[in-house]
DSSP file (Angstrom, degrees, kcal/mol; ACC not computed):
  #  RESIDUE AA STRUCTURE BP1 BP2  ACC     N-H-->O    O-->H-N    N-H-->O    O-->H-N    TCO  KAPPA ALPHA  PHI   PSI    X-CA   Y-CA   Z-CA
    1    1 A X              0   0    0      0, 0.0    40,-0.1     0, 0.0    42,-0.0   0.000 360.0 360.0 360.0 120.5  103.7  -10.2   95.7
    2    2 A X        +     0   0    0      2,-0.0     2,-0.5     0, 0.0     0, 0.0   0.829 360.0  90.5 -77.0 -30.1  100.9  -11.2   97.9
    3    3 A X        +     0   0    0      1,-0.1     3,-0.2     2,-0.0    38,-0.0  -0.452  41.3 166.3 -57.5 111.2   98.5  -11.2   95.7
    4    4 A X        +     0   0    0     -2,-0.5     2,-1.0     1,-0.2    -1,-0.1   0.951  60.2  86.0 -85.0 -55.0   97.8  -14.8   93.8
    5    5 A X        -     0   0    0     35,-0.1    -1,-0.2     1,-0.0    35,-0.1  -0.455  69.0-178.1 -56.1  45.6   94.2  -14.1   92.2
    6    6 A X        -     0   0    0     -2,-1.0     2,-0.2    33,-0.6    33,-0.2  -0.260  16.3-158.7 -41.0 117.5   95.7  -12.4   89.1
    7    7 A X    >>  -     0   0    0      1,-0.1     3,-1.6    -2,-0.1     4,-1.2  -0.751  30.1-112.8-114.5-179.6   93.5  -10.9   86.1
    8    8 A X  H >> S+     0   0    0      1,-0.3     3,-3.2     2,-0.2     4,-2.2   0.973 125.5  50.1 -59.5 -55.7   94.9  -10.2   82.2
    9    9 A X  H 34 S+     0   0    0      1,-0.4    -1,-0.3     2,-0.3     4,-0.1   0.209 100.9  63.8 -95.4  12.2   94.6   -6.3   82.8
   10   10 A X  H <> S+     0   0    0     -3,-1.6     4,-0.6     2,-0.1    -1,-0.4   0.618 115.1  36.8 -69.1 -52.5   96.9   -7.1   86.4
   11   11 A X  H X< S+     0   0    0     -3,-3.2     3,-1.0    -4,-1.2    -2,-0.3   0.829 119.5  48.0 -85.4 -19.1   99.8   -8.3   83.6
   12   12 A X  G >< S+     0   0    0     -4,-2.2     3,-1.2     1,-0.2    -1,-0.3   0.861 102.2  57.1-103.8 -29.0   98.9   -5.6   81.0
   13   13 A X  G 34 S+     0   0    0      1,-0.3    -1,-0.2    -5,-0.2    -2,-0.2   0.731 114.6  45.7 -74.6  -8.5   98.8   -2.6   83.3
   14   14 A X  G << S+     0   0    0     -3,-1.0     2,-0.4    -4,-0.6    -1,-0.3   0.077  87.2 101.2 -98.3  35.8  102.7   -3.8   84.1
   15   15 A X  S <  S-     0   0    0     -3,-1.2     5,-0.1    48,-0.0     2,-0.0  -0.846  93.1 -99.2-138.9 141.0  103.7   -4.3   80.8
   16   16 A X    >   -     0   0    0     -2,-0.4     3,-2.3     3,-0.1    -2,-0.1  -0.400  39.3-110.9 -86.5 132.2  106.0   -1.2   79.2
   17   17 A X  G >  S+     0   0    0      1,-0.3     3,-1.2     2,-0.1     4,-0.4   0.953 114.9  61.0 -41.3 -72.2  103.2    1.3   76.8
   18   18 A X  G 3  S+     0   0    0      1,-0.3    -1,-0.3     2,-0.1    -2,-0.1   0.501 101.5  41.3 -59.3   7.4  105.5   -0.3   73.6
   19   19 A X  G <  S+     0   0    0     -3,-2.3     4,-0.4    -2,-0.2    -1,-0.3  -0.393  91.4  95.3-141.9  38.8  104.9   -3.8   73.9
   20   20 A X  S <> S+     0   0    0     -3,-1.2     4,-2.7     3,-0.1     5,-0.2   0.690  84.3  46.2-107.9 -38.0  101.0   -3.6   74.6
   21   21 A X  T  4 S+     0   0    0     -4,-0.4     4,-0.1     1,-0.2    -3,-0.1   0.620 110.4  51.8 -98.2   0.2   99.6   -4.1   71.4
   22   22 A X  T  > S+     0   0    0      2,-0.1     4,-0.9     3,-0.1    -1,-0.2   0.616 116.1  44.2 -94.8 -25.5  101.9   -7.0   70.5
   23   23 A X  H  >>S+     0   0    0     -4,-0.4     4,-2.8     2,-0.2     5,-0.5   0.955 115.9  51.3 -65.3 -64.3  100.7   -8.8   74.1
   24   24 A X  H  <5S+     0   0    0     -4,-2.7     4,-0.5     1,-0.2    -3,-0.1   0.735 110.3  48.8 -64.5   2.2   97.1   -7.7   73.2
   25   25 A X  H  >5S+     0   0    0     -5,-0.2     4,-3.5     2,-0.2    -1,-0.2   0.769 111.1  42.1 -85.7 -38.5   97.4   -9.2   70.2
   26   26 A X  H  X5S+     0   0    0     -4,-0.9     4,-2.5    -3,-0.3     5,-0.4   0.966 112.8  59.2 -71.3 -32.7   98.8  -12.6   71.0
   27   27 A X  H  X5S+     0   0    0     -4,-2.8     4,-1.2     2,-0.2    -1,-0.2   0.898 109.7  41.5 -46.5 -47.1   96.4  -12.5   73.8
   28   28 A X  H  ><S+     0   0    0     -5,-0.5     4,-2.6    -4,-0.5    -2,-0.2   0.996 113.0  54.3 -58.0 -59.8   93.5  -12.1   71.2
   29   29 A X  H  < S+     0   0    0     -4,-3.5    -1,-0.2     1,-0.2    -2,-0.2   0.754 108.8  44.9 -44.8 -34.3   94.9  -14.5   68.9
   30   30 A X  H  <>S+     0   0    0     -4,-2.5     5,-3.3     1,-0.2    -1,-0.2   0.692 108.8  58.4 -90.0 -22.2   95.2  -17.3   71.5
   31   31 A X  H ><5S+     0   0    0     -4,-1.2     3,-4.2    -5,-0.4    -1,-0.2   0.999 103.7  55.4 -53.2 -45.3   91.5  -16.6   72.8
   32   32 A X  T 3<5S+     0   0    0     -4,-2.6     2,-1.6     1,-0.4     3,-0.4   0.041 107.3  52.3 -70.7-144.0   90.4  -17.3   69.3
   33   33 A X  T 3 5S-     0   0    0      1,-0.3    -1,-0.4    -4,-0.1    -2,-0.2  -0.048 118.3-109.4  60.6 -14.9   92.0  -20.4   69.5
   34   34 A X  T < 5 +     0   0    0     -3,-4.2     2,-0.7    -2,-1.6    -1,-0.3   0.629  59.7 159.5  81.1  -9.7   90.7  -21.3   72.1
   35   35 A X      < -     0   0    0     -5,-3.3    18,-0.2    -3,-0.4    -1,-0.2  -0.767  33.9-134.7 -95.1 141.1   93.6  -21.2   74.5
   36   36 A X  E     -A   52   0A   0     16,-1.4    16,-0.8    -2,-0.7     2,-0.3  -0.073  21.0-143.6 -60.0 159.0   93.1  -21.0   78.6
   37   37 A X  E     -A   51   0A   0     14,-0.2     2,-0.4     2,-0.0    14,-0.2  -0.987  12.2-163.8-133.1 139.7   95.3  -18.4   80.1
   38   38 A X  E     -A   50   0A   0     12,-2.4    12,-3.0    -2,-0.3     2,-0.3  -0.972  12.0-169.8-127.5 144.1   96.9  -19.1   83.7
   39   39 A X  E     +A   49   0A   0     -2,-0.4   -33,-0.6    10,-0.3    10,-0.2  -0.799  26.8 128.0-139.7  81.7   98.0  -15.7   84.8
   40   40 A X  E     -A   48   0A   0      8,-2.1     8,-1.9    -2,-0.3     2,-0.3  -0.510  43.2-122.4-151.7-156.7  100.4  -15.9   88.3
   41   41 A X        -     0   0    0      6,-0.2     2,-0.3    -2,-0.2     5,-0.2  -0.868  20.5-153.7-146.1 173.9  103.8  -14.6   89.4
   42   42 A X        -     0   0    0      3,-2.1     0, 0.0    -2,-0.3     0, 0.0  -0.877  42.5-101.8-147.1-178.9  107.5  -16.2   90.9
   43   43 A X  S    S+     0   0    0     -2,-0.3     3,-0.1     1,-0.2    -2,-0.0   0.803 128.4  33.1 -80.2 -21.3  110.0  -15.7   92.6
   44   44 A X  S    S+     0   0    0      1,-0.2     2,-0.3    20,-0.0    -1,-0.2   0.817 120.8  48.8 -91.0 -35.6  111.9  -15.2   89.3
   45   45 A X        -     0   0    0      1,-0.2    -3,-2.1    19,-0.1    19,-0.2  -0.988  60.9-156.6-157.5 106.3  109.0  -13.5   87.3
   46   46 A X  S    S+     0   0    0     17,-0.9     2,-0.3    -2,-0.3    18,-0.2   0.940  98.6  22.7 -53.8 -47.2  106.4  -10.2   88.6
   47   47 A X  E    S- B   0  63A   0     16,-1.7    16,-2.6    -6,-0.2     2,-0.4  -0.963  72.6-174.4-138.8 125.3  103.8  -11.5   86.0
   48   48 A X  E     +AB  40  62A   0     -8,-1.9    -8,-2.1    -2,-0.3     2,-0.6  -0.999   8.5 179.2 -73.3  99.7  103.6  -15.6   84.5
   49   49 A X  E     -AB  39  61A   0     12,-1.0    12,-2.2    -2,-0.4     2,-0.4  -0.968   1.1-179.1-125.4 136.1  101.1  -15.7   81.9
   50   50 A X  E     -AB  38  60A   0    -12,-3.0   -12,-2.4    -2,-0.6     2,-0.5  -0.868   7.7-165.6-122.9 128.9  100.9  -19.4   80.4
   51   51 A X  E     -AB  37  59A   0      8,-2.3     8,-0.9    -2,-0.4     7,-0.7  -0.963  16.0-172.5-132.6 135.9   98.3  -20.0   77.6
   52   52 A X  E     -AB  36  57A   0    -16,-0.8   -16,-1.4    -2,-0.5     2,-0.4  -0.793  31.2-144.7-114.9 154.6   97.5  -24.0   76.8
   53   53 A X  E >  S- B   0  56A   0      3,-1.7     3,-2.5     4,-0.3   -18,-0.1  -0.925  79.6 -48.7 -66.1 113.7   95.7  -26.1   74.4
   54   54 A X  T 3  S-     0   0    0     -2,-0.4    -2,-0.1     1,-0.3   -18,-0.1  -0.046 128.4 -21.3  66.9-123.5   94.4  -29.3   76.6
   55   55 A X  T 3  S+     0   0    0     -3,-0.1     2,-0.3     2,-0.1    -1,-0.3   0.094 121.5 101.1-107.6  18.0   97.3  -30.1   78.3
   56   56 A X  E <   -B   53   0A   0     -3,-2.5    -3,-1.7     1,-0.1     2,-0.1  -0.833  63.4-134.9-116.1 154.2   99.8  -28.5   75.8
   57   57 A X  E     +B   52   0A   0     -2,-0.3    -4,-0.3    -5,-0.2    -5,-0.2  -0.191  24.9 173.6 -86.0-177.1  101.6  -25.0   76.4
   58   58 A X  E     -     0   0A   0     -7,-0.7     2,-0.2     1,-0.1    -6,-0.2   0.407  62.1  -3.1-162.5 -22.9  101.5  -22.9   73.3
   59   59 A X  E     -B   51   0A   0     -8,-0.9    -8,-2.3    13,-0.2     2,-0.4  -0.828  58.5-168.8 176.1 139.7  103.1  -19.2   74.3
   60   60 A X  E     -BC  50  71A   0     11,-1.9    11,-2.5   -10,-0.2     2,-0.3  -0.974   5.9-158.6-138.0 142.3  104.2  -17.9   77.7
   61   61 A X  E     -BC  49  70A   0    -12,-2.2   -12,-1.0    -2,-0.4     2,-0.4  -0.898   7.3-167.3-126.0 119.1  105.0  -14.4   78.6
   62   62 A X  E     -BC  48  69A   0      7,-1.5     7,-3.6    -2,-0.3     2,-0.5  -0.791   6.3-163.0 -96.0 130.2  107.4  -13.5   81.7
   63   63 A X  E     +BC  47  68A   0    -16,-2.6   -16,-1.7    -2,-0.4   -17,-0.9  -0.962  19.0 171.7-124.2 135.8  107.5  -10.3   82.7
   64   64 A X        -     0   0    0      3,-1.2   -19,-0.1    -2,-0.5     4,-0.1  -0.549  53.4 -92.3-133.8-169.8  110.8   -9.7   85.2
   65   65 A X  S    S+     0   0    0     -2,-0.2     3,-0.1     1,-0.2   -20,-0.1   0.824 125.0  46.0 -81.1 -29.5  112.4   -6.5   86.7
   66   66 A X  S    S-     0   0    0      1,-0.3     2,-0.3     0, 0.0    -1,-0.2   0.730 126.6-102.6-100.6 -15.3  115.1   -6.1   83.3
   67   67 A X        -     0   0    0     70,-0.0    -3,-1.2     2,-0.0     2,-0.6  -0.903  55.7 -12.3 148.7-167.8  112.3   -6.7   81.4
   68   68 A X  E     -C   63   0A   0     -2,-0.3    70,-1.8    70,-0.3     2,-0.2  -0.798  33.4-175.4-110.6 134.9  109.8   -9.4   79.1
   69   69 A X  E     -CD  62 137A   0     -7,-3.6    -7,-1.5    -2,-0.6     2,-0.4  -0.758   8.3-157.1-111.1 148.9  110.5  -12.5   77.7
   70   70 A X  E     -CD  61 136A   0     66,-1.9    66,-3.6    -2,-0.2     2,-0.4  -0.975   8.3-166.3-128.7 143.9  108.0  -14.7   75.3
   71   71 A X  E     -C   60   0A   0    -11,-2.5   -11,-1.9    -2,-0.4     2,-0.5  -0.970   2.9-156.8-124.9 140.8  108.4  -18.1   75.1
   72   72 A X        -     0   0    0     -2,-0.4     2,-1.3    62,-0.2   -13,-0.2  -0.912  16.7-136.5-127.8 137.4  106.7  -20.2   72.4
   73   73 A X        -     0   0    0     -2,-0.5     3,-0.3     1,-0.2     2,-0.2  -0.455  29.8-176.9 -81.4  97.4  105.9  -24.1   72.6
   74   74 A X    >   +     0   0    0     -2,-1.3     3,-3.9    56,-0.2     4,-0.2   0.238  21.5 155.3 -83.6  27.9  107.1  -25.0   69.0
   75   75 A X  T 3  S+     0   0    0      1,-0.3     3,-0.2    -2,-0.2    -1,-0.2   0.607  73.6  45.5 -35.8 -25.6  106.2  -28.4   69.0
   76   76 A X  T >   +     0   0    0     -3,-0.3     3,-1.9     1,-0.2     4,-0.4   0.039  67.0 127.9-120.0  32.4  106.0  -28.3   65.1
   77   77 A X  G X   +     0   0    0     -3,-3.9     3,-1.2     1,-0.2     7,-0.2   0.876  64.2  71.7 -39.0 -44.9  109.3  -26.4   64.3
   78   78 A X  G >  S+     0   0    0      1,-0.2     3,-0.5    -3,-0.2    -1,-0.2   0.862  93.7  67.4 -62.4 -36.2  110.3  -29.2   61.8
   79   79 A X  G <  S+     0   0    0     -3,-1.9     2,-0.3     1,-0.2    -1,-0.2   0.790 104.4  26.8 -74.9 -22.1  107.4  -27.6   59.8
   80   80 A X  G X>  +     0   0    0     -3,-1.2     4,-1.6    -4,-0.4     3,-0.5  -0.701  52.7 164.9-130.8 100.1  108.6  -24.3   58.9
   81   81 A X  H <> S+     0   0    0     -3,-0.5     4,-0.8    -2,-0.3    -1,-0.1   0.613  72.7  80.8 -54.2 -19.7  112.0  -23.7   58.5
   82   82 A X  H 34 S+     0   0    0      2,-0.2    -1,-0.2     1,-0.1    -2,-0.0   0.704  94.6  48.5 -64.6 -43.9  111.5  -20.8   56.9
   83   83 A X  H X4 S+     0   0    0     -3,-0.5     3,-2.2    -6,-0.1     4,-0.3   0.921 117.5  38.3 -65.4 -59.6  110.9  -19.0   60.7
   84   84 A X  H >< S+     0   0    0     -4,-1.6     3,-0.5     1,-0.3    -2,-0.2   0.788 113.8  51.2-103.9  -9.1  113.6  -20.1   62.3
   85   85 A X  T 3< S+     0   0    0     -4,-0.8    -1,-0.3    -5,-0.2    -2,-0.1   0.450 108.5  53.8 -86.2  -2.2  116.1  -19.9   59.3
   86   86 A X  T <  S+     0   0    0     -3,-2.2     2,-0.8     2,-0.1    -2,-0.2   0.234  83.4 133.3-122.7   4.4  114.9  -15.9   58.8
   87   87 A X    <   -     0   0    0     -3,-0.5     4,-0.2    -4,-0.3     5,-0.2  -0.409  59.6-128.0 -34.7  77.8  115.9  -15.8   62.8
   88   88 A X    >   -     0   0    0     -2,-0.8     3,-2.7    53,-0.1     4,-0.2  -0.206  34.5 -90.5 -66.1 159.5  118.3  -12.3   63.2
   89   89 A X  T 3> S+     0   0    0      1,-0.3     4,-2.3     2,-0.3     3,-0.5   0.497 119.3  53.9  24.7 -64.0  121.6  -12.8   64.8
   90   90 A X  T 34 S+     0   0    0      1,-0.3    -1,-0.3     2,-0.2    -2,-0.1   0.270 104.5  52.0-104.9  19.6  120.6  -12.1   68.6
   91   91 A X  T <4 S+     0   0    0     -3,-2.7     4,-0.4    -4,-0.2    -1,-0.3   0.313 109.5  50.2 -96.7  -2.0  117.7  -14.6   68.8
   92   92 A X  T >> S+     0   0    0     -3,-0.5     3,-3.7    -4,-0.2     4,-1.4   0.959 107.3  55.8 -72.4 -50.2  120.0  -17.3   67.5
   93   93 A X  H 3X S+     0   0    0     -4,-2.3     4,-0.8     1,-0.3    -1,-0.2   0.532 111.0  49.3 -48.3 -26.1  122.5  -16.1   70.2
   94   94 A X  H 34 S+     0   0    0      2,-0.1    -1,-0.3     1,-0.1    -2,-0.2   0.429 106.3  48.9 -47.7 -17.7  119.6  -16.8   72.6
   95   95 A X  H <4 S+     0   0    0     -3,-3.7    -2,-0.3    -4,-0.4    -3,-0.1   0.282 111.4  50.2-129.2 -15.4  118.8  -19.8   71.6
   96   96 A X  H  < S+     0   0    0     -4,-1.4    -3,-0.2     1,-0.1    -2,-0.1   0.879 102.1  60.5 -84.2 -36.4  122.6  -21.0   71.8
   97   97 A X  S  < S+     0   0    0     -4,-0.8    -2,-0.1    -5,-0.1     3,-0.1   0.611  90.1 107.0 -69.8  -5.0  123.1  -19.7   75.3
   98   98 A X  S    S-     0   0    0      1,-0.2    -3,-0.1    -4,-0.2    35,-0.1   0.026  88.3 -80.9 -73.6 175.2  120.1  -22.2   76.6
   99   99 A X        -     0   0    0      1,-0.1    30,-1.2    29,-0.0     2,-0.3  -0.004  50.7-125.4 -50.4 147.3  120.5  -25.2   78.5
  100  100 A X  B     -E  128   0B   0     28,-0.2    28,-0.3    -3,-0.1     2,-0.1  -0.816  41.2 -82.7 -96.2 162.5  121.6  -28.4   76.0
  101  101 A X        -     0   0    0     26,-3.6    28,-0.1    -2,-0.3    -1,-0.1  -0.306  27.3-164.0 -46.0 130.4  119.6  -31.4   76.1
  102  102 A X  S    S+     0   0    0     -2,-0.1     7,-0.8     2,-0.1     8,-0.2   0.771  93.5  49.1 -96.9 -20.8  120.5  -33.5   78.9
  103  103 A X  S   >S+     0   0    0      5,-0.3     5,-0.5     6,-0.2    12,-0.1   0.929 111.4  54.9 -74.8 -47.1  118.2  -37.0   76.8
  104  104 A X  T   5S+     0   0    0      3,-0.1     2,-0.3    24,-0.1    -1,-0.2   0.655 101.3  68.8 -88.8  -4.4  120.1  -36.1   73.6
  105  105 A X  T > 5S-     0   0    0      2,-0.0     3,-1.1    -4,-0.0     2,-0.5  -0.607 103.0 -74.7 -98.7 170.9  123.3  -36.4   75.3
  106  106 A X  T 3 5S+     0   0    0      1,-0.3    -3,-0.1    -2,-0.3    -2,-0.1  -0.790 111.6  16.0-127.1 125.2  124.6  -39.7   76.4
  107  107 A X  T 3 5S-     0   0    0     -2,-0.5    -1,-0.3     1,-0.2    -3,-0.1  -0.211  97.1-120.7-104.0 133.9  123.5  -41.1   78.8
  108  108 A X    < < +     0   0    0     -3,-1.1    -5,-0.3    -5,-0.5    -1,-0.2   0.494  33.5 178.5 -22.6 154.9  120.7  -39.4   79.1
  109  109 A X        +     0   0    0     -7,-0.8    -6,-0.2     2,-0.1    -1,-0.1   0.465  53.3  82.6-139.7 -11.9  120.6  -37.9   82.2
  110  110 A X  S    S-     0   0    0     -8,-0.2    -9,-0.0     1,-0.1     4,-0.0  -0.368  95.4 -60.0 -99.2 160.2  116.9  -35.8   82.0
  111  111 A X    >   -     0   0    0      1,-0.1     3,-1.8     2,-0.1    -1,-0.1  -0.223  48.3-116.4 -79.7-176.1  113.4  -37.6   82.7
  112  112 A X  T 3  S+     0   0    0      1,-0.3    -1,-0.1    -3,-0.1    -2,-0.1   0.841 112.7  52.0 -71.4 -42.1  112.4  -40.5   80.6
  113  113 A X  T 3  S+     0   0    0      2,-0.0     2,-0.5     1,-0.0    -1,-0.3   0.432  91.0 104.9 -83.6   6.8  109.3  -38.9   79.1
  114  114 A X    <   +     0   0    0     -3,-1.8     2,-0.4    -4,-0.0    -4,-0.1  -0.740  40.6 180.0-100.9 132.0  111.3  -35.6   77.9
  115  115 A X        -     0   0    0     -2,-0.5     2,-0.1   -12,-0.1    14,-0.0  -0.983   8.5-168.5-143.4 129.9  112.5  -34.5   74.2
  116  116 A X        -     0   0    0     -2,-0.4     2,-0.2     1,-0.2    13,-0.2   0.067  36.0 -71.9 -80.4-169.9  114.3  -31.4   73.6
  117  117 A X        -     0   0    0     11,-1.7     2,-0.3    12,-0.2   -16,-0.2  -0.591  25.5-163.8 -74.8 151.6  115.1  -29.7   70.1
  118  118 A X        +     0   0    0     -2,-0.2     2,-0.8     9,-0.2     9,-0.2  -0.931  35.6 177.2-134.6 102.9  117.4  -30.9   67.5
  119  119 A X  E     -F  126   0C   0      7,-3.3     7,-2.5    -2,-0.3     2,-0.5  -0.876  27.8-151.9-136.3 128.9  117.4  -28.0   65.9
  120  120 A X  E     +F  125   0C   0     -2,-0.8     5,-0.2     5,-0.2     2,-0.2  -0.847  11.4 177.3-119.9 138.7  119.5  -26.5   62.4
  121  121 A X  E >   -F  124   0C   0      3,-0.6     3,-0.9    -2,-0.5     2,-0.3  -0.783  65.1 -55.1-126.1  85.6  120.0  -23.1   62.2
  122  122 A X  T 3  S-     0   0    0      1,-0.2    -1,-0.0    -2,-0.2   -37,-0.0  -0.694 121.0 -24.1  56.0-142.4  122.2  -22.5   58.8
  123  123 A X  T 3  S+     0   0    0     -2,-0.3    -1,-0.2    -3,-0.1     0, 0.0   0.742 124.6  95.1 -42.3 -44.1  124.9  -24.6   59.2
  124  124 A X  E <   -F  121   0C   0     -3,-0.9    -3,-0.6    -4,-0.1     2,-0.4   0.140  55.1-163.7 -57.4 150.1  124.7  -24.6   63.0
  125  125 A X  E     -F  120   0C   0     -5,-0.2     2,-0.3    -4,-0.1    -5,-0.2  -0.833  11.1-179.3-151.4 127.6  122.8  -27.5   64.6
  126  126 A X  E     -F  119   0C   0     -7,-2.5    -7,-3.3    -2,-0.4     2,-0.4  -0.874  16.7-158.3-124.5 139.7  121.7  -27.0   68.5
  127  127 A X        -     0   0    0     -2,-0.3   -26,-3.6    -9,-0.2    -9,-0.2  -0.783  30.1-176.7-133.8 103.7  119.9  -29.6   70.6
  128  128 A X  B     -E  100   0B   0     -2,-0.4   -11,-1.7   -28,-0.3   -28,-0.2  -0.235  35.5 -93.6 -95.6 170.1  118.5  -27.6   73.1
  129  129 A X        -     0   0    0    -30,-1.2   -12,-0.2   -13,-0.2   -28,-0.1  -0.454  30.0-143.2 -53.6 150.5  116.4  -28.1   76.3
  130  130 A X  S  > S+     0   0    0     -2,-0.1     4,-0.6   -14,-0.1     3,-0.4   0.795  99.0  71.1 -70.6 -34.0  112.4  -27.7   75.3
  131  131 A X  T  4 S+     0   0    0      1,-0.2    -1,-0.1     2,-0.1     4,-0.1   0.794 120.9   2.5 -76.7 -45.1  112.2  -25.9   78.7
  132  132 A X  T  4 S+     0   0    0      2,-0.1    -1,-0.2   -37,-0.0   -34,-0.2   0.123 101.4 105.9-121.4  19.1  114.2  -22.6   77.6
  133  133 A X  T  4 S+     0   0    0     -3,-0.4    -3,-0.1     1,-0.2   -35,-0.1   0.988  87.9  25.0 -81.1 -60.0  114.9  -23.2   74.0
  134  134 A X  S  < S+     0   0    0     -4,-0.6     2,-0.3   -62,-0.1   -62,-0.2   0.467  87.8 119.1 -92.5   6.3  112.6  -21.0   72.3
  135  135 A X        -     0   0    0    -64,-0.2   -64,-0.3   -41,-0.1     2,-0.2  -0.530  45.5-176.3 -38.1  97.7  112.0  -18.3   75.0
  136  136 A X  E     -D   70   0A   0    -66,-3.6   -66,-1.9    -2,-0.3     2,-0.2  -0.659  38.6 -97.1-125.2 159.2  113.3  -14.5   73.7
  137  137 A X  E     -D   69   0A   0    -68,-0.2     2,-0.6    -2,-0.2   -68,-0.2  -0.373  39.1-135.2 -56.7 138.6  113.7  -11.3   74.7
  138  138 A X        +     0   0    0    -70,-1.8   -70,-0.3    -2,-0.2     2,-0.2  -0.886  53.2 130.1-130.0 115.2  110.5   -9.5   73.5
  139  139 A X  S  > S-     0   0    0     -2,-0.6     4,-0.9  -120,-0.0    -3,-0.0  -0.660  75.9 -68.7-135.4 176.7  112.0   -5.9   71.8
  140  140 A X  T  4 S+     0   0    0     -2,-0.2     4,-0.2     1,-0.2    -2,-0.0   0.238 131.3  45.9   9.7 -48.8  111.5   -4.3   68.6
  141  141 A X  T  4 S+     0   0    0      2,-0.1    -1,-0.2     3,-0.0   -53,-0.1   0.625 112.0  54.4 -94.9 -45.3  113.3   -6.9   66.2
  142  142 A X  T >> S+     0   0    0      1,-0.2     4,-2.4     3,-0.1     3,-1.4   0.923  93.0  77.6 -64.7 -36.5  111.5  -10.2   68.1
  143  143 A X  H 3X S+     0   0    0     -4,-0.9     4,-1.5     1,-0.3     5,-0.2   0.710  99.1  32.8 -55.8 -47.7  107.9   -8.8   67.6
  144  144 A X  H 34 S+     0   0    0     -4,-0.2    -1,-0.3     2,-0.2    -2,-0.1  -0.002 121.8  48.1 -88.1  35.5  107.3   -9.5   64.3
  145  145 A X  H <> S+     0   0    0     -3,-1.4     4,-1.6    -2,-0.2    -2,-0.2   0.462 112.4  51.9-152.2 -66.3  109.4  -12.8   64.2
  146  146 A X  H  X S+     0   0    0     -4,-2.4     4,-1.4     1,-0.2     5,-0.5   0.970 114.8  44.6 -73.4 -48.7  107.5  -14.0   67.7
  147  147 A X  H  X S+     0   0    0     -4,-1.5     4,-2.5     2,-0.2    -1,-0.2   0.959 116.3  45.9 -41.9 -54.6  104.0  -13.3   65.8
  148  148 A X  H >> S+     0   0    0      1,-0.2     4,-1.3    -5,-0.2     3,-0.9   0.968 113.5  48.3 -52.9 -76.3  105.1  -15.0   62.5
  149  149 A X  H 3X S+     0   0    0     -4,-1.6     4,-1.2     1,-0.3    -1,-0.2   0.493 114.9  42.5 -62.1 -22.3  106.4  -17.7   64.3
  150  150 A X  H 3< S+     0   0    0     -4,-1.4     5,-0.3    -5,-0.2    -1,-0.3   0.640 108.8  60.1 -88.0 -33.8  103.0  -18.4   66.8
  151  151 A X  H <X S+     0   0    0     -4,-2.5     4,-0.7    -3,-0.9     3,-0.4   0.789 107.6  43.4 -77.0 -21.5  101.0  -17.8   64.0
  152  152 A X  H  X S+     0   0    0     -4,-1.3     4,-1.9     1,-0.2     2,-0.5   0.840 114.2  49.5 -60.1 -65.6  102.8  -21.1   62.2
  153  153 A X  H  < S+     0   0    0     -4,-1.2    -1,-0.2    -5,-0.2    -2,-0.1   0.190 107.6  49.0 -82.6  42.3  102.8  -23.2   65.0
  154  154 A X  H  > S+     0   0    0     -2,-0.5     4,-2.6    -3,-0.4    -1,-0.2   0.188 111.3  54.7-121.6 -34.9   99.1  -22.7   65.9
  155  155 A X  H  < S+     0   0    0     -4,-0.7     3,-0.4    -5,-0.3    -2,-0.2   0.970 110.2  49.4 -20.0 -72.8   98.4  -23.5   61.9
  156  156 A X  T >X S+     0   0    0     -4,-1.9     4,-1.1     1,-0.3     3,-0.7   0.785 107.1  52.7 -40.1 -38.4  100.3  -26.7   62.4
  157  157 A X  T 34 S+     0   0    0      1,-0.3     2,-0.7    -5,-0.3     3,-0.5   0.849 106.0  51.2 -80.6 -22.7   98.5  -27.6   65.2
  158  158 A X  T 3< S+     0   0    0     -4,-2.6    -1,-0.3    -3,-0.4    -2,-0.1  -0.462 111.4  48.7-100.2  70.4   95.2  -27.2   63.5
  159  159 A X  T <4        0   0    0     -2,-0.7    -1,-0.2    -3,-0.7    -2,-0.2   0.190 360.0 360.0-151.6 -27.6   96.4  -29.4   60.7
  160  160 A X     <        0   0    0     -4,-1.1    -2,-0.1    -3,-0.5    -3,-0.1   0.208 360.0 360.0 -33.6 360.0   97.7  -32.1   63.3
């Protein structure tokens, strides 16, 4: 893609007719909020749309050739368990195949100023990368589990 100078309605015209009103809604939500939107592409990814706080991420969507992934910056998971414990099946199974922490292992091997997840899922306990950990498939089943779950951590953050 030659093109750099990316606008919202660039990402939204690629974005499959069933999964438009759950982008324009997170889109809405994070305006109110206050979050910036960076809107650009990769080698990996047609469409990169990054929305921050400051200097903090908060919710990314990648939109690729098999299809769109949402990633969400959970920085206050420890605060509801209640989301990630009501997880179905095949976002845990996402969230196992990620990268492990390379800090949580020893000796650390990742840079100084990076912390992953330590993260219990039922029984299960994962300590994942931060970089791909919370990062999903966005289908049918995720949408209202990736909503819940953005709408908690930007609660937490305004309670911070």
């Amino acid at each position: 893609m030659e093109q750099t100078n990316y606008q919202f309605e660039d990402f939204l015209m690629s974005v499959d007719e069933e999964y438009k009103d759950f982008v324009l809604t997170v889109n809405e939500l994070l305006l109110q909020e206050g979050c910036k939107v960076k809107i650009g592409s990769t080698k990996t990814n047609l469409f990169s749309v990054k929305y921050t706080q400051g200097r903090k991420g908060v919710f990314n969507f990648m939109l690729r050739k098999r299809g769109m992934k949402a990633s969400v910056y959970a920085a206050n998971f420890a605060q509801y368990p209640d989301v990630i414990n009501s997880l179905p099946e095949s976002m845990v199974q996402q969230i196992a195949k990620t990268s492990d922490c390379k800090n949580m292992a020893s000796p650390p091997t990742c840079w100084d100023g990076c912390v992953g997840y330590d993260i219990h899922i039922g029984a299960e306990q994962y300590q994942k990368c931060k970089f791909g950990c919370f990062q999903f498939d966005v289908n049918a089943e995720s949408i209202p589990i990736l909503l819940a779950w953005l709408q908690r951590e930007l609660k937490e953050r305004r309670t911070a």
